[in-house]
C-alpha positions in Angstrom: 91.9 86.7 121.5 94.4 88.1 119.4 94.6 87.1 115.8 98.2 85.0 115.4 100.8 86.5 113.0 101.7 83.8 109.9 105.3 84.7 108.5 106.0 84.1 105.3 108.9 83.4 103.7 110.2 85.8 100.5 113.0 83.8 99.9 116.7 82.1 101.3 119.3 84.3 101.1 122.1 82.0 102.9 123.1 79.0 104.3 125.8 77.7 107.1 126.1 74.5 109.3 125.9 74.6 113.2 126.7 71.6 115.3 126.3 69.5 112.0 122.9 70.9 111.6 122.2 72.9 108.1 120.5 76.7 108.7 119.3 78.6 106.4 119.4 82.8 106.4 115.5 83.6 105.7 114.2 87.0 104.0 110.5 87.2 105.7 107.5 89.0 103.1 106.5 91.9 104.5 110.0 93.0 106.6 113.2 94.5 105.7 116.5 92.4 105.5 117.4 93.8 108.6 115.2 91.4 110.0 116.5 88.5 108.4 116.4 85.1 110.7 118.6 81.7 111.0 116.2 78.8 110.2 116.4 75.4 110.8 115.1 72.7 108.3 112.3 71.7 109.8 111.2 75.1 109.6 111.4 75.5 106.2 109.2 72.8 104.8 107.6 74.6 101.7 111.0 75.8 100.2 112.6 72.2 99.2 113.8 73.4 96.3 115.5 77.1 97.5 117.3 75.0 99.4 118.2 72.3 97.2 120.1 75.9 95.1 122.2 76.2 97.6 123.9 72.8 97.5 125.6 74.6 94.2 128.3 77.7 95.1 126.3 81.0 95.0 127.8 84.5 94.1 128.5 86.8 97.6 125.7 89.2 97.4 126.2 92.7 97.7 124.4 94.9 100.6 124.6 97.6 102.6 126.8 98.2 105.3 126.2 95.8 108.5 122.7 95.3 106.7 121.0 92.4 106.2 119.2 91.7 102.2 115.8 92.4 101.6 113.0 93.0 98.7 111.2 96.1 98.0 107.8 97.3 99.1 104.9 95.1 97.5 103.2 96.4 94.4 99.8 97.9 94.5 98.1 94.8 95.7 94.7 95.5 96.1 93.1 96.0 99.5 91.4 98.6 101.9 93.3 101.5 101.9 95.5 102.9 105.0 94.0 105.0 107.4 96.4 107.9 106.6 95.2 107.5 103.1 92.4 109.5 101.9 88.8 107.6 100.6 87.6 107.5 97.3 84.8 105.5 95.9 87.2 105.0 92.7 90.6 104.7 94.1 91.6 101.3 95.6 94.5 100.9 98.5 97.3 99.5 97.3 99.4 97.3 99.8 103.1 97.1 100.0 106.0 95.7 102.1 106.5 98.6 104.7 109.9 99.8 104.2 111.0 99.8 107.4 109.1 97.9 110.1 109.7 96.8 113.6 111.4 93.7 114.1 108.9 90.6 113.3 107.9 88.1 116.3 109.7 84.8 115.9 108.6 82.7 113.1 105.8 80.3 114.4 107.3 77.0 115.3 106.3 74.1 112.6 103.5 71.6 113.4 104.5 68.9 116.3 105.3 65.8 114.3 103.1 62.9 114.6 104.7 60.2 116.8 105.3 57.0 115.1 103.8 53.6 115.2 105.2 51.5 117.7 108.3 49.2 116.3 108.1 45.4 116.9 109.8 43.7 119.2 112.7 42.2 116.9 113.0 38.1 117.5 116.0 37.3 120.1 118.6 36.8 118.5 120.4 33.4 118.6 123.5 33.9 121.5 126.8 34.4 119.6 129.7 31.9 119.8 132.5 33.0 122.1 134.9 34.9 120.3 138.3 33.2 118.8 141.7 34.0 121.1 143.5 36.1 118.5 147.6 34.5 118.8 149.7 36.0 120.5 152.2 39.1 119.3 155.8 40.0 120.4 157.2 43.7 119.8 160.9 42.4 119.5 162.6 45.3 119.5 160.9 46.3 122.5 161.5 42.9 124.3 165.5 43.3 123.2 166.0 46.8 124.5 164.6 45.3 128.5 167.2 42.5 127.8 170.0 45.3 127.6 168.3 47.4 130.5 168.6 44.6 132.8 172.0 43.5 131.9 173.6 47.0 132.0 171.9 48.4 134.7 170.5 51.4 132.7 167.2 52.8 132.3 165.3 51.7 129.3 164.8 54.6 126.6 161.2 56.0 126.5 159.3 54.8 123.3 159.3 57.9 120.7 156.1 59.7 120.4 154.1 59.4 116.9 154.1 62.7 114.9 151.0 64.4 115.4 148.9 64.9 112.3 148.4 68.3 110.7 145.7 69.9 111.1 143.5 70.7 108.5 143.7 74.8 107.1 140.4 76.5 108.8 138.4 78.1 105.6 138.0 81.3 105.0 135.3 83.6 106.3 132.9 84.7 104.5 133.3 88.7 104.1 129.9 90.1 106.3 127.2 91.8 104.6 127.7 95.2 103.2 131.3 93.9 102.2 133.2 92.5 99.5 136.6 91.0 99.8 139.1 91.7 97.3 142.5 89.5 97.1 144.7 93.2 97.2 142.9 95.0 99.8 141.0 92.3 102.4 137.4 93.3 103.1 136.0 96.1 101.7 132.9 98.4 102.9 129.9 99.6 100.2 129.3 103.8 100.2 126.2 104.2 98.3 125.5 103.9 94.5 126.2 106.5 92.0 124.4 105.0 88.1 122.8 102.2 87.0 122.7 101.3 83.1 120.9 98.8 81.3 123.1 95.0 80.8 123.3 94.1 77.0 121.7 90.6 78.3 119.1 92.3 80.2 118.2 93.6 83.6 120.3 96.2 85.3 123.8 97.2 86.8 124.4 99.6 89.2 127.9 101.3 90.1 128.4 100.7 93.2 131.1 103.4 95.2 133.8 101.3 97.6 134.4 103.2 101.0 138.1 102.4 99.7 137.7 105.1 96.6 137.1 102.5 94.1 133.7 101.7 92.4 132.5 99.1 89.9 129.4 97.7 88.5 127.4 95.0 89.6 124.3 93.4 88.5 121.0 94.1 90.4 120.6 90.7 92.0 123.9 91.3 94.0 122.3 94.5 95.3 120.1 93.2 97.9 119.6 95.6 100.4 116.8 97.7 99.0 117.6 101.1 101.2 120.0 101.7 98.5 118.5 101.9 96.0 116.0 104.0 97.2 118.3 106.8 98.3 119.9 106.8 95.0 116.9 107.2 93.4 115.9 110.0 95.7 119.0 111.6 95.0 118.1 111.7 91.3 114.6 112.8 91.6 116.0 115.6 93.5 118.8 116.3 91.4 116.0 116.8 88.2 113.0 118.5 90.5 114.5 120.2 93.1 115.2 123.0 90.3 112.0 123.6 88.8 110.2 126.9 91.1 107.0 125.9 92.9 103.8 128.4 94.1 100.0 128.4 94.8 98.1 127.0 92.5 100.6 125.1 90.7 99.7 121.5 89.7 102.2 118.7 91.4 102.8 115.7 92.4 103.4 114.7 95.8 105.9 111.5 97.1 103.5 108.8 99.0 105.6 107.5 102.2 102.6 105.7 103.9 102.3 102.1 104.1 100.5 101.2 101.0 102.1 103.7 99.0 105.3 104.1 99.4 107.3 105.6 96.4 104.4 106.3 94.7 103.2 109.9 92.8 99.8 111.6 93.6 98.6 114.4 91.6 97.7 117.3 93.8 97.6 121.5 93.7 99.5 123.5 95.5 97.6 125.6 98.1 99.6 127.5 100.4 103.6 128.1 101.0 104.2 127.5 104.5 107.9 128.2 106.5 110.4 127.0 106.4 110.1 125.6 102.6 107.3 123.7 103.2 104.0 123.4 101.1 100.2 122.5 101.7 98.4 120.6 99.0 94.6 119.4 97.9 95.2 116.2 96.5 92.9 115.8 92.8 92.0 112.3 93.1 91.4 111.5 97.0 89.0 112.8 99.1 88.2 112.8 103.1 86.0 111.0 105.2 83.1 114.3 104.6 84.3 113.9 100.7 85.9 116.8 100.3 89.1 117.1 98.4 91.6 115.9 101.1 94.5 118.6 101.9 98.1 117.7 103.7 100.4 120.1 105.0 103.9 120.7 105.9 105.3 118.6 103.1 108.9 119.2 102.0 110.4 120.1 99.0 112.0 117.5 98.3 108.6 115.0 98.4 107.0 117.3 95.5 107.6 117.4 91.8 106.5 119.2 89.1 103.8 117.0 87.2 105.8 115.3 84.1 104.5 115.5 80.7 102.2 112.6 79.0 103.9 110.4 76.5 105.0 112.0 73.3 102.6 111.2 70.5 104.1 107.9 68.9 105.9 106.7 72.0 106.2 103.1 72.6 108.6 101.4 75.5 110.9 98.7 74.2 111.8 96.1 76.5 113.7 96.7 79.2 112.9 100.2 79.4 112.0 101.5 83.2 108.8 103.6 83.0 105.6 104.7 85.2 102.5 103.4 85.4 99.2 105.0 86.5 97.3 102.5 88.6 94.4 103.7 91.3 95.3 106.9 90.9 99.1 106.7 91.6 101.8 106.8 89.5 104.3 103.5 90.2 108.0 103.0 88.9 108.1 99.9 86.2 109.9 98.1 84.0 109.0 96.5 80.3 109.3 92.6 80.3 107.7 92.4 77.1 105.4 93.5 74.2 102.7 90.8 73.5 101.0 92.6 71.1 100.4 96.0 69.5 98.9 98.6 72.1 99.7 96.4 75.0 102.9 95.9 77.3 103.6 93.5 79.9 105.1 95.0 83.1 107.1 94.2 86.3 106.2 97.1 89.5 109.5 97.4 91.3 108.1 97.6 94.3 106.6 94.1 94.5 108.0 92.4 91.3 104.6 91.6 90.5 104.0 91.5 86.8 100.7 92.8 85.1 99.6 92.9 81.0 97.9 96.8 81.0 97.0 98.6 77.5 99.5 101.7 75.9 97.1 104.4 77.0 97.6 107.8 78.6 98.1 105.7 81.9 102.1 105.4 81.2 104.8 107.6 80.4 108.5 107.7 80.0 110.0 108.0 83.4 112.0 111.3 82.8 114.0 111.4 85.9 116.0 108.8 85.8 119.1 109.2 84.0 120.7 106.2 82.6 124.5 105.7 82.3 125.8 103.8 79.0 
């Protein structure tokens, strides 16, 4: 029998009433917002208090166009490694949100409710005295204008009509995802990003381009659908690597896109120069299933990278400062939260926001290729 799917929720990302009923807009772990579902209370038990923040008014995030929000892949959580992966006795799999995926089964319905305990009958209730004749009434003018109908002959008027009440403005609509509205223009589309610069209060902005020509920046919680930042940041890697010539025997780095390592850096050597621009490499640290160094072909230019230098002697990250991290034998984009004490720094992945205490060591570097705006 098969083995029955358990979603989990990431987090709320909305909320909006149908037929008096509240539902909430839910970001599912392990799937893309484009896979986003409408969820009823009473499916939603274990996130009281997400849903108690939207009782307050909540900034309109930012996404991409007629894209729903999601999270980045997971970090390296550790588990058996993919089967596209390579084996190795000291390398462990890391898991990660795939960054696309098909679109998730419907959320398992919640637990039948236990019926309750029969109600007693409540006591008969004493019979209630006959209601009191209310006196009476007499609409004068009424009563005078049939006097004057049936003494002249003519029709009575017709009673006037009451003025019907206003109705109430219908509120605004909320601009759709990918969108912003703006009070001179009406509804504007997002482009793609083009910087991102550190805030002087911490975290991140990134400038965001208007299909209407304009740009500004925005903070990095408004940027909620992930697929943009990633093809900005493949922009820039290309932008700095693309350059830098590439033949046998070189030593590189190669661009994980398998589920489990997505985004990550592999060291590898370059073996052969195929058509078409393409390269085959022997990866250094990963090995097949007869042990031997494990080799992949037909990998584009673009997914390659001359391996970056170590960190300068001295070096040592300051908080906030986005860097990479060597962890089973893959190098992962992160950022500093904090430096507990000398010689070690506590770090946020970006795939996963999962934060980990690791030692200053030869295991992380300055992460050269991203070029931050000021």
């Amino acid at each position: 029998m098969p083995k029955k799917t358990t979603f989990k929720v990431e987090k709320l990302c909305d909320m909006r009433l149908e037929k008096g009923k509240k539902l909430f807009l839910v970001k599912w772990k392990g799937y893309p917002a484009s896979q986003n579902t409408w969820e009823p209370v009473s499916n939603l038990g274990e996130c009281k208090e997400e849903m108690k923040a939207f009782e307050k008014p909540t900034k309109s995030p930012i996404a991409k166009k007629a894209a729903a929000p999601a999270k980045k892949s997971p970090t390296p959580a550790k588990k058996v490694a993919p089967a596209k992966r390579p084996k190795t006795a000291s390398t462990r799999a890391m898991t990660t949100k795939p960054k696309r995926a098909a679109k998730p089964a419907e959320p398992k319905e919640p637990p039948a409710k236990k019926a309750p305990p029969a109600k007693k009958a409540p006591p008969a209730k004493k019979a209630a005295p006959p209601p009191k004749e209310k006196a009476a009434t007499f609409d004068v003018k009424q009563i005078s204008m049939m006097l004057m109908a049936a003494i002249t002959g003519k029709k009575m008027p017709k009673p006037e009509k009451p003025e019907k009440p206003e109705k109430p403005e219908k509120p605004e609509k909320k601009p759709a995802a990918g969108k912003r509205k703006r009070e001179d223009a009406g509804v504007v589309e997002v482009d793609h990003i083009t910087g991102v610069r550190y805030r002087a209060k911490g975290g991140l902005q990134y400038q965001i381009q208007w299909k209407d020509g304009t740009s500004s920046w925005e903070p990095e919680d408004n940027v909620m659908d992930d697929d943009l930042i990633d093809e900005f940041e493949e922009a820039e890697q290309v932008k700095f690597y693309g350059d830098s010539a590439i033949g046998v025997g070189d030593e590189v780095e190669v661009k994980a896109v398998d589920e489990g390592f997505a985004n990550s850096w592999s060291a590898a050597v370059i073996k052969k120069k195929e058509k078409g621009s393409k390269f085959t490499v022997e990866y250094t640290a990963f090995v097949d299933d007869d042990g031997k160094g494990m080799v992949e072909g037909g990998l584009e230019r673009k997914r390659l990278r001359i391996a970056p230098d170590a960190a300068p002697k001295g070096w040592s990250p300051s908080v906030g400062e986005i860097v990479e991290v060597n962890e089973d034998d893959c190098w992962w984009e992160a950022r500093v939260q904090a430096v507990p004490s000398k010689g070690k720094v506590e770090l946020m992945f970006r795939v996963s926001d999962e934060v980990k205490t690791v030692a200053l060591s030869k295991k992380l570097r300055p992460c050269s290729w991203l070029n931050m705006a000021k």
